[in-house]
ZAFIKE-911756 format. One record per residue (C-alpha): residue number from 1; residue in three letters; chain; x, y, z. Coordinates in steps of 0.02 Angstrom, whole numbers. Layout:
BEGIN
> NUM/ALA/A/X/Y/Z
...
***
This chain:
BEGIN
> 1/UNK/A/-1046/975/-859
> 2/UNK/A/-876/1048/-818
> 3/UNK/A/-828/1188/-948
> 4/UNK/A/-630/1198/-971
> 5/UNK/A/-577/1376/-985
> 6/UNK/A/-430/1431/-981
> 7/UNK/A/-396/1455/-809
> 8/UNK/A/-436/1256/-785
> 9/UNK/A/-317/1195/-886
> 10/UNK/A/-178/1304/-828
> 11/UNK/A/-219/1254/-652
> 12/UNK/A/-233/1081/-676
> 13/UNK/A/-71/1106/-806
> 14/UNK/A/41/1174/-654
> 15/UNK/A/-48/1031/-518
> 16/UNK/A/-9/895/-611
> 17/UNK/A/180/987/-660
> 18/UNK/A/214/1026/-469
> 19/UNK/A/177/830/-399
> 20/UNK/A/267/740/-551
> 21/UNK/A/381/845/-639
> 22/UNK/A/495/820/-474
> 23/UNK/A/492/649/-500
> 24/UNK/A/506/636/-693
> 25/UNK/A/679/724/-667
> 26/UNK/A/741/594/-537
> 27/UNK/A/709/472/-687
> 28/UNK/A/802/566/-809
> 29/UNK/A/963/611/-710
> 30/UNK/A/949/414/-632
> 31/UNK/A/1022/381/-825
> 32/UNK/A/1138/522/-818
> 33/UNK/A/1329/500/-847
> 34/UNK/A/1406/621/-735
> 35/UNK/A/1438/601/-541
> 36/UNK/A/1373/751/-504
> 37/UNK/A/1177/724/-506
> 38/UNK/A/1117/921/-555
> 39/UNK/A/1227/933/-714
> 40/UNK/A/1185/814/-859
> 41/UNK/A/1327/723/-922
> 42/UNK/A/1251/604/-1060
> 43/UNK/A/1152/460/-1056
> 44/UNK/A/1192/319/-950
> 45/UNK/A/1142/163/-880
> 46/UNK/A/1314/130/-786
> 47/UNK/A/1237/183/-622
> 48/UNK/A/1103/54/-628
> 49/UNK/A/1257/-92/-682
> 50/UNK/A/1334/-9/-522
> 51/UNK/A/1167/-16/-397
> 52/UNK/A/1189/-192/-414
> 53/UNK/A/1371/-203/-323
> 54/UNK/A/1291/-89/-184
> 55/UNK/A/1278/-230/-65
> 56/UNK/A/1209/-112/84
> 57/UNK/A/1066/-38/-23
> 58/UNK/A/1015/-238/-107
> 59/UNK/A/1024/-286/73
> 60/UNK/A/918/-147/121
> 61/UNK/A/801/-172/-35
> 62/UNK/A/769/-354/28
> 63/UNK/A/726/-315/204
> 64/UNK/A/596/-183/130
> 65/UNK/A/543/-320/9
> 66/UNK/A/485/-446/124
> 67/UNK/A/441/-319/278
> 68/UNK/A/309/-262/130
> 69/UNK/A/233/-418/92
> 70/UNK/A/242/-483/278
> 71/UNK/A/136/-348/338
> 72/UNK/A/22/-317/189
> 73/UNK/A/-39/-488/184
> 74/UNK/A/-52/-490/373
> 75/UNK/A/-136/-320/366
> 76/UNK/A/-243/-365/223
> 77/UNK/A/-313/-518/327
> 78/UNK/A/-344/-417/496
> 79/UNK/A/-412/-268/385
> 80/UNK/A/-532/-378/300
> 81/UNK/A/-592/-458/467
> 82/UNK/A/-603/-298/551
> 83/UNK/A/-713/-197/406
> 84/UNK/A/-817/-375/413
> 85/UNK/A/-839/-353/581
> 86/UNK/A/-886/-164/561
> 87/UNK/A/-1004/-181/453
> 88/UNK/A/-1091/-358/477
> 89/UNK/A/-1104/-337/675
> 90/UNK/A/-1154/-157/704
> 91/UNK/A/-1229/-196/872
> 92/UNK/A/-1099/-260/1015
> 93/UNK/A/-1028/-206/1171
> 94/UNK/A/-867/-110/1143
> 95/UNK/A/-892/-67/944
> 96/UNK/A/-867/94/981
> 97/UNK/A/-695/75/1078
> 98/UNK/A/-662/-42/928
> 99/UNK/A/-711/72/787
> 100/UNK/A/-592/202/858
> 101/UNK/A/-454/67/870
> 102/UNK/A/-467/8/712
> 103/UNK/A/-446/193/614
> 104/UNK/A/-316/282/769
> 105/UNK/A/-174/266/642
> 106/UNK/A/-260/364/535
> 107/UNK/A/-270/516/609
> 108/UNK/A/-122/472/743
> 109/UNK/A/43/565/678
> 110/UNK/A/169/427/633
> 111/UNK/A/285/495/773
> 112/UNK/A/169/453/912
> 113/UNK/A/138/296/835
> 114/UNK/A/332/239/807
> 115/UNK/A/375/313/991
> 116/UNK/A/215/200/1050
> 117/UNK/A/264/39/980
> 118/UNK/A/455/71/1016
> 119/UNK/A/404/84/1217
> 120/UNK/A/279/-88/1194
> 121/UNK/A/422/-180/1122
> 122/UNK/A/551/-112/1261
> 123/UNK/A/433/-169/1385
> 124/UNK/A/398/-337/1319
> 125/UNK/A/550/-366/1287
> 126/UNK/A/542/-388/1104
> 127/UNK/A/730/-380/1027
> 128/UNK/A/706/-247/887
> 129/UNK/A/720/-293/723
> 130/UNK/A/635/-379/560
> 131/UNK/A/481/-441/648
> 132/UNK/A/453/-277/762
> 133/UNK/A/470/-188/591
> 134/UNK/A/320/-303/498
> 135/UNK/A/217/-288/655
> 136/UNK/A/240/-97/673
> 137/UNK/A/200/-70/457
> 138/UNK/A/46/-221/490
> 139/UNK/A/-17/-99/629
> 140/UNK/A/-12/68/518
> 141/UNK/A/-75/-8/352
> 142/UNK/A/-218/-121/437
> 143/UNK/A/-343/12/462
> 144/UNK/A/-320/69/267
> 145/UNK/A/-366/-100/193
> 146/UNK/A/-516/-87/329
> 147/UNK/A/-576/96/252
> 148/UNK/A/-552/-3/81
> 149/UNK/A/-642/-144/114
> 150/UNK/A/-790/-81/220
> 151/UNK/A/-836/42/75
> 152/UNK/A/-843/-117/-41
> 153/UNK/A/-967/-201/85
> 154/UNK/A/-1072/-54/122
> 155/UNK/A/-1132/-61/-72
> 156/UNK/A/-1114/-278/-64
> 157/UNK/A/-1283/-367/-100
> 158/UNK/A/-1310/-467/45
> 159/UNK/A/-1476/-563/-46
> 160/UNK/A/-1333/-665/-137
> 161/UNK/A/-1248/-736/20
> 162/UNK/A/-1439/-763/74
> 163/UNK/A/-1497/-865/-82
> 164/UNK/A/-1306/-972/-40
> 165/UNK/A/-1364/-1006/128
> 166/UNK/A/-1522/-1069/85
> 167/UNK/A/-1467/-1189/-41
> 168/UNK/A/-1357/-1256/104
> 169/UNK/A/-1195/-1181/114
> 170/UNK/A/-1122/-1129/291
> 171/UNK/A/-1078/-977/329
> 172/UNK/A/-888/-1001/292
> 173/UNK/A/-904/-1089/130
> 174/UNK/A/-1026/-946/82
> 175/UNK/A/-881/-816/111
> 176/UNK/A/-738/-897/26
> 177/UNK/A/-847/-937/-119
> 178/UNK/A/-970/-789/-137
> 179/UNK/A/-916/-675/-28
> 180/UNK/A/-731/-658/-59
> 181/UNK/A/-735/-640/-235
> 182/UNK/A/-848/-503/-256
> 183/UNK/A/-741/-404/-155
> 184/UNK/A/-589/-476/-204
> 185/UNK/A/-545/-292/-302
> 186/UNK/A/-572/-225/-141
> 187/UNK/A/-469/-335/-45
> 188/UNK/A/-333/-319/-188
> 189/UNK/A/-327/-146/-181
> 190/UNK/A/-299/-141/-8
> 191/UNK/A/-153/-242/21
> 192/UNK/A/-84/-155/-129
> 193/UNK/A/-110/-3/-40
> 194/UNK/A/-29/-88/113
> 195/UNK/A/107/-133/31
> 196/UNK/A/163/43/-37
> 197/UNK/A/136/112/115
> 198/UNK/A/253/17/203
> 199/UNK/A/383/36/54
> 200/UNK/A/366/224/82
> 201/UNK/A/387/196/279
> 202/UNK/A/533/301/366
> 203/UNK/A/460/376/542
> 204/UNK/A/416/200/606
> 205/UNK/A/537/98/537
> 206/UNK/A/680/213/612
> 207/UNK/A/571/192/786
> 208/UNK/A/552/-21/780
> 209/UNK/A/706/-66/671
> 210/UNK/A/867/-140/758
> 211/UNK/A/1033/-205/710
> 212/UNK/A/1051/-295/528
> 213/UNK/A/858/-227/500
> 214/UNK/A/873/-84/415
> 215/UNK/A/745/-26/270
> 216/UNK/A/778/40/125
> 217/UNK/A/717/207/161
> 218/UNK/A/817/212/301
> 219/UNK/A/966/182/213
> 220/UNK/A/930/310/56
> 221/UNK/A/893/463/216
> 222/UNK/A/1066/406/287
> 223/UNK/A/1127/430/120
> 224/UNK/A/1056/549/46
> 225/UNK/A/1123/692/201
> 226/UNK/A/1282/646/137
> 227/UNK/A/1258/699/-22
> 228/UNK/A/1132/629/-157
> 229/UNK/A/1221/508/-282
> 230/UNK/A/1167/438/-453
> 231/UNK/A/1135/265/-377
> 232/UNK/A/1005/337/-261
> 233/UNK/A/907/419/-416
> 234/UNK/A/898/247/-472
> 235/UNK/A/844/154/-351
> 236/UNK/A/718/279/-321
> 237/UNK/A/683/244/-506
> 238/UNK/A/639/58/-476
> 239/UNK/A/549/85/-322
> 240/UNK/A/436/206/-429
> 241/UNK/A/427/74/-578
> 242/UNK/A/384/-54/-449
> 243/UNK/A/261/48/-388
> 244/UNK/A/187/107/-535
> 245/UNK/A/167/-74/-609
> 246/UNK/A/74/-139/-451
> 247/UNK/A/-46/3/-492
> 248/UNK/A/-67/-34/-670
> 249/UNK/A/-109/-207/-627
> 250/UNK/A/-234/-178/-505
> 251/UNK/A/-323/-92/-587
> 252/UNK/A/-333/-181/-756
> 253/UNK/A/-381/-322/-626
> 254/UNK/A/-522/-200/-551
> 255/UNK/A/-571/-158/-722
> 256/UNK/A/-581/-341/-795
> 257/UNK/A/-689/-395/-641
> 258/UNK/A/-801/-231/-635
> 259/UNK/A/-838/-283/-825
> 260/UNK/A/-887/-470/-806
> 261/UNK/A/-988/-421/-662
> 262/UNK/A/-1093/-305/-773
> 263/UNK/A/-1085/-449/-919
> 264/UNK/A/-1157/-577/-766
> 265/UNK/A/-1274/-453/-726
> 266/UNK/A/-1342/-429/-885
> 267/UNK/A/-1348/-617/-942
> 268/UNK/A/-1436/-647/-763
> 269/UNK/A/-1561/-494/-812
> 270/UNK/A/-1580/-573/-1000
> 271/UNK/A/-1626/-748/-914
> 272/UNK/A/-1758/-689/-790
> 273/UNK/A/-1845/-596/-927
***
């Protein structure tokens, strides 16, 4: 059992200070009333009112918006099929070759990955834009739901998919109705995961995007070497609310499942006894 001395808490006191005090104070000066974004002026909500007359940065926030879902459903679907794959067939020609495909972007620095895709679309001639964008975030996020997934199916009972299939149910109805559901958390986490990572995206979108395309962290960087401005501390401030609630739910969602599970458990136990 871990014994908090001193020396604990202060550590953990100044961990937990250095990765969110930095962002607690973008909250607080997003509602301050001065221009000038170091020296506190009052408290404010004019610079949200004004956010919403920025038409570059709503523009921007709506290209973000539905690059993010785009690619985190798409990546949630190939990441699910893949970690399936991965862990269901672990004897085929080329699993090897395809195990090291699936996880590259994970160790492959987001440079090298941008430059890559840029020269694919250039030679394919793929105009740059929204849909090289989704494709570029649905190749970076895909192997993450895969990690996700795969560690929910390493610990999956596969006896209950067994006892479906002989009772008669084919293999497909047997995933979408036993299968898919247990892991469901899994699955949810992942393309939650997908989809902040591809709201956080700068290196590749700068690589893929093309004219009228442009994220919005693309457009706070441009900004923000000009100078950081009240309006950017707010939208940073809903992109960190957003964020933050899409957390919350998931896991209440993980939580609420992980407990019927245990009740189902226990009122399967009760009956065979």
């Amino acid at each position: 059992m871990l014994k908090w001395t001193r020396f604990n808490i202060v550590s953990v006191t100044l961990g937990f200070a250095f990765l969110y005090l930095p962002i607690v104070l973008l909250v607080i000066f997003s509602f301050n009333e001065s221009k000038l974004v170091t020296v506190w002026g009052g408290f404010s909500t004019k610079w949200y009112v004004s956010l919403m007359s920025n038409q570059a940065l709503l523009d921007a926030a709506w290209v973000t918006l539905r690059v993010g879902l785009l690619s985190a459903t798409f990546a949630t679907i190939l990441g699910t099929m893949a970690a399936l794959t991965l862990v269901r067939y672990t004897r085929f020609r080329g699993r090897m070759l395809f195990s090291g495909m699936v996880y590259a972007p994970l160790v492959m620095p987001e440079v090298i990955t941008g430059l890559s895709l840029l020269l694919l679309f250039v030679a394919i001639g793929l105009d740059r834009g929204f849909w090289t964008i989704t494709l570029a975030h649905t190749t970076l996020t895909m192997c993450f739901v895969a990690v996700v997934v795969q560690s929910r199916l390493l610990s999956f009972d596969h006896s209950i998919e067994e006892a479906a299939q002989d009772l008669g149910a084919p293999p497909v109805r047997t995933f979408f109705e036993i299968t898919l559901p247990i892991i469901a958390p899994a699955v949810l986490s992942g393309w939650i995961l997908a989809f902040t990572l591809s709201l956080d995206d700068l290196v590749i979108a700068s690589f893929t995007s093309g004219p009228g395309a442009t994220t919005l962290p693309m457009r706070i960087y441009s900004q923000v070497r000009l100078g950081v401005t009240p309006e950017i501390n707010a939208v940073c401030t809903i992109l960190i609310g957003v964020v933050a609630f899409g957390v919350i739910c998931a896991s209440i969602i993980t939580k609420r499942r992980e407990t019927q599970r245990q009740r189902d458990e226990r009122a399967a136990a009760a009956a065979g006894a």
